[in-house]
C-alpha positions as CSV (number, residue, x, y, z in Angstrom):
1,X,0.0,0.0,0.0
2,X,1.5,3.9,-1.2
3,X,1.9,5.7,1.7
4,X,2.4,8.7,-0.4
5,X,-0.9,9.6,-2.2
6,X,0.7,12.0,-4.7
7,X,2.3,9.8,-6.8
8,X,1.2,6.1,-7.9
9,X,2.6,3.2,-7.7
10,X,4.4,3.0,-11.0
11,X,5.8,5.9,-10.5
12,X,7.9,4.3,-7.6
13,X,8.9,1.6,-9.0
14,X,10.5,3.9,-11.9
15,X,12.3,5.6,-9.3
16,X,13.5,2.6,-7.0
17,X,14.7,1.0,-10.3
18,X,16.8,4.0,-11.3
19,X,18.3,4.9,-8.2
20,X,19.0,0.6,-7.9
21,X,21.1,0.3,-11.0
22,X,22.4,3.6,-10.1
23,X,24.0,2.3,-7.1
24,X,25.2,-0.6,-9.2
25,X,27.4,1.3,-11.6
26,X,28.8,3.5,-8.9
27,X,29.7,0.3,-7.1
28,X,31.7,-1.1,-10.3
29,X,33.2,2.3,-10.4
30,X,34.8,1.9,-7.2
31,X,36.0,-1.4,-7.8
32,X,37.9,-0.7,-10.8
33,X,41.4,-0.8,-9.7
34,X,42.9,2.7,-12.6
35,X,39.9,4.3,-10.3
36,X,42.3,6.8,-7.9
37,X,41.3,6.5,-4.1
38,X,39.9,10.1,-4.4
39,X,37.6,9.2,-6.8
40,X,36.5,6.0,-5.0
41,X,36.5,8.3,-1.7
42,X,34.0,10.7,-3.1
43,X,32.1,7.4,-5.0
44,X,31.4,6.1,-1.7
45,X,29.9,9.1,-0.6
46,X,27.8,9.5,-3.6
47,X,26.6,5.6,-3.0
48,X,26.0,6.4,0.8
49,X,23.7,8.8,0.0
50,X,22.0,7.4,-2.9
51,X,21.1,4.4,-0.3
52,X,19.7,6.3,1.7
53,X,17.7,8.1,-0.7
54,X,16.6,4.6,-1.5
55,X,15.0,4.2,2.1
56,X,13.1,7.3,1.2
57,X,11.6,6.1,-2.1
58,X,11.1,2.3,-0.7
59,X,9.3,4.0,2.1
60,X,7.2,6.4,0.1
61,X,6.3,3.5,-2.2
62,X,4.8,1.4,0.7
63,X,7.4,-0.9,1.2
64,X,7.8,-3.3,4.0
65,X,9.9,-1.9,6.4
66,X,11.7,-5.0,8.1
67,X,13.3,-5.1,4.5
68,X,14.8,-2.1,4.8
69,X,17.2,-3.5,7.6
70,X,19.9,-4.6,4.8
71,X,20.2,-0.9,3.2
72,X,20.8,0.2,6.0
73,X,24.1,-2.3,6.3
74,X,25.0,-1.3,3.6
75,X,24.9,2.3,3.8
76,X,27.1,1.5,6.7
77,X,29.7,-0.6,4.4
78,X,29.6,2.4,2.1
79,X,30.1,4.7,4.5
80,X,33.4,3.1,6.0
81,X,34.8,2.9,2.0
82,X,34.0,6.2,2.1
83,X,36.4,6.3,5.4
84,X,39.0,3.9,4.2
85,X,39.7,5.7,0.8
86,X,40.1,8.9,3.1
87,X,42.2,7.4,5.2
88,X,44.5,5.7,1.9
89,X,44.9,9.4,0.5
90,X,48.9,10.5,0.7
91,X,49.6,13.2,3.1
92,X,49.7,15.9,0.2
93,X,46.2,14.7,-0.8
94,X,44.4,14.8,2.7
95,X,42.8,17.8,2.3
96,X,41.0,16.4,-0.6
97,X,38.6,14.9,2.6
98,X,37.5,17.7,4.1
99,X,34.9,18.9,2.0
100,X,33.2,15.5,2.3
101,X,33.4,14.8,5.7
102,X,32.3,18.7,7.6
103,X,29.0,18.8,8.2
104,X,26.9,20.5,5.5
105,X,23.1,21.5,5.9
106,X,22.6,18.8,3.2
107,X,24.8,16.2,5.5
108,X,22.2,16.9,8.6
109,X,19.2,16.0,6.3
110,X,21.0,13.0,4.9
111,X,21.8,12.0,8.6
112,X,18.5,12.6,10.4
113,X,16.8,10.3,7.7
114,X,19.9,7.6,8.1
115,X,19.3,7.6,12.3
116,X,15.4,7.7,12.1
117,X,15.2,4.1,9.6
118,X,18.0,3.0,12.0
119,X,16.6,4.0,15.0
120,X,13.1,3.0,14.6
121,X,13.8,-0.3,12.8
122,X,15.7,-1.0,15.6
123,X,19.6,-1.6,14.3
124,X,21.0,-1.5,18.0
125,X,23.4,0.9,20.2
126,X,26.3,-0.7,18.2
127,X,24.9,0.4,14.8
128,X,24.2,3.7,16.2
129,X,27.5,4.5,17.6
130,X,29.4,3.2,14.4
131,X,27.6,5.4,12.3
132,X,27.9,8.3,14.8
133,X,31.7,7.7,14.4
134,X,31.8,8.0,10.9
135,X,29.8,10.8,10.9
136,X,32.0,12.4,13.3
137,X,32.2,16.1,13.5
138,X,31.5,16.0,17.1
139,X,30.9,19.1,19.0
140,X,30.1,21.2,16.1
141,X,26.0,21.0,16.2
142,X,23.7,21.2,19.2
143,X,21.0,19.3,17.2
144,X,23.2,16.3,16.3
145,X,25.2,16.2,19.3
146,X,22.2,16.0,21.6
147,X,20.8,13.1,19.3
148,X,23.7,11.3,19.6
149,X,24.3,11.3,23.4
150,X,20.7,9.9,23.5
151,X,21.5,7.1,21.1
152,X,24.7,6.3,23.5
153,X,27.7,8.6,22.5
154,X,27.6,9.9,26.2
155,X,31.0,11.4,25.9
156,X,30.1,13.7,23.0
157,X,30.7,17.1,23.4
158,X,27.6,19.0,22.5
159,X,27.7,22.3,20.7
160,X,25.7,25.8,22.1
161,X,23.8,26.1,19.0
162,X,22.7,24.1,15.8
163,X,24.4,25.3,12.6
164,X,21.8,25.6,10.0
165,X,19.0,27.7,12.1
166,X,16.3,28.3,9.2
167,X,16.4,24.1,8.5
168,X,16.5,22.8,12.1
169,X,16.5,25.0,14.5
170,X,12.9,23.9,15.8
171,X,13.5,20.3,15.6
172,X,16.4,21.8,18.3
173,X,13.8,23.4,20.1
174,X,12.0,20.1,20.8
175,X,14.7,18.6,22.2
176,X,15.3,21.5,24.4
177,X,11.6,21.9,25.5
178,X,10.9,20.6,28.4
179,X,9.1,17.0,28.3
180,X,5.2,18.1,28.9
181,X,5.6,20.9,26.2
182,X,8.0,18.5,23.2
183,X,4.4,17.4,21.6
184,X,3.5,20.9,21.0
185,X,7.2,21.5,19.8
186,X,6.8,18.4,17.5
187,X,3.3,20.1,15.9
188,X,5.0,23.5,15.6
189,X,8.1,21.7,13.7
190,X,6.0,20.1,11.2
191,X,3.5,22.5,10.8
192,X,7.2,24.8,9.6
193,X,9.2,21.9,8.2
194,X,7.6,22.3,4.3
195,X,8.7,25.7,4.5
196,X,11.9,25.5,5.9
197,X,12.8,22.6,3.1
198,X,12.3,25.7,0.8
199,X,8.4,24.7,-0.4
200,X,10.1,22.7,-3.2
201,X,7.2,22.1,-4.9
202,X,8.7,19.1,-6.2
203,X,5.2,17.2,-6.9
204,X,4.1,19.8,-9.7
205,X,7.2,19.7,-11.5
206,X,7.4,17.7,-14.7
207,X,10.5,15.9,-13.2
208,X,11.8,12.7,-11.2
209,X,12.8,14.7,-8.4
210,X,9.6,14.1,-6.2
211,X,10.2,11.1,-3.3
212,X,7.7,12.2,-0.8
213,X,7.4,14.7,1.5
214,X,8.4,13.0,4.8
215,X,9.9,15.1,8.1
216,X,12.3,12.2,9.2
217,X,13.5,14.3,11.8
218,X,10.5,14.5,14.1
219,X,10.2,10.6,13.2
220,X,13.7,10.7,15.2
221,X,13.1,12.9,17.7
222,X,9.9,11.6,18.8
223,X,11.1,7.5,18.9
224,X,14.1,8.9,20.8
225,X,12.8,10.8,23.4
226,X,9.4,9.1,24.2
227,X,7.1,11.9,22.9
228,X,3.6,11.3,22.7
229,X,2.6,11.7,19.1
230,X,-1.6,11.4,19.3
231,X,-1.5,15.0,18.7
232,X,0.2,15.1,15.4
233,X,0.0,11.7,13.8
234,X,-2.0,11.9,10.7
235,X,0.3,14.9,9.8
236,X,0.8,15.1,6.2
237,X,4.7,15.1,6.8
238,X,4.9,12.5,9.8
239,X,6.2,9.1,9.1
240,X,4.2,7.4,11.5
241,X,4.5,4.0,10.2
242,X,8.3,4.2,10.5
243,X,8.3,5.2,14.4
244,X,5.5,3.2,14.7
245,X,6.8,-0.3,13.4
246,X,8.0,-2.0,16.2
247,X,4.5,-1.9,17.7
248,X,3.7,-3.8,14.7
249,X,5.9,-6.3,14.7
């Protein structure tokens, strides 16, 4: 069954097929050995990402989500290439990493979706922490730092401030708010969140660019921090079969 009524079910299928053998040829890209380690570096990171776009699409689509599980592995074993090339550059090519590893406003999306599948399906503490390793860049946002102290990374130092404001800054605010008030924070975030994306629009435009319109951030925050949803769960942009699952199982 769709779980996004804007699109059908074809329509999905186009896009899960694509961005499938898309992941394919990056893959054999990476494995050719004239490939430099740059290039497979910055490959990984382009496959890492496509995967998790992948969850998106599979999820918009209607997809069962205990299926899911193995992407997430193996956005895991992509994101550790992505690591190990890094790591493999010469010291004169080092700085060649950077770019790819700070934390961009695009990165926190990427990462809030990756932690809510693998939060709510359930991956475990040493999933969590693995991934929270690669993602590093520790200390540098309130918003991800507080997240990942409640997923186990209790030695984290956490930031005074998240760094992209316009994008995040309420999801922040639930987390800060104090427990009786975080539904009401929740509401007010996703009530904000289509226009804080920059109201895309992507659904009119005579493009494949249109996935679904899904807040996986407040799917996070609300599986982590216990947060009663009744308010807010038929909200056009809440994901409530994804925090939902386990109570399905």
């Amino acid at each position: 069954m769709l779980r996004d009524i804007l699109k059908n079910k074809a329509y999905y299928n186009d896009q899960v097929d694509f961005l499938t053998d898309t992941i394919k040829k990056r893959i054999k890209k990476i494995e050719k050995l004239q490939v430099t380690d740059e290039v497979k570096m910055k490959a990984s990171f382009r496959v890492t990402d496509y995967t998790i776009e992948l969850l998106h699409q599979k999820y918009s689509r209607g997809d069962d989500l205990a299926e899911l599980k193995p992407h997430l592995l193996e956005a895991l074993e992509y994101r550790q290439w992505q690591k190990d090339y890094a790591d493999a550059l010469p010291d004169n090519e080092q700085a060649a990493r950077i770019d790819w590893e700070e934390l961009h406003e695009d990165d926190m999306r990427r990462t809030l979706i990756w932690l809510a599948f693998a939060y709510c399906l359930d991956m475990g503490q040493a999933y969590y922490l693995k991934v929270l390793e690669l993602i590093a860049n520790q200390g540098q946002d309130a918003l991800l730092d507080n997240i990942a102290v409640a997923m186990g990374d209790t030695d984290r130092d956490i930031a005074d401030t998240t760094l992209f404001k316009k994008r995040f800054g309420k999801l922040l605010k639930v987390i800060e708010a104090e427990p009786s008030q975080r539904p009401a924070a929740v509401k007010a975030y996703l009530d904000a969140w289509y226009k804080a994306e920059g109201s895309p629009d992507y659904h009119l435009m005579d493009t494949d660019a249109y996935i679904g319109y899904w807040c996986w951030g407040a799917a996070l925050v609300v599986k982590l921090y216990n947060i009663d949803d009744s308010s807010f769960i038929d909200h056009e942009y809440y994901p409530k079969d994804l925090v939902h699952w386990q109570e399905s199982q």
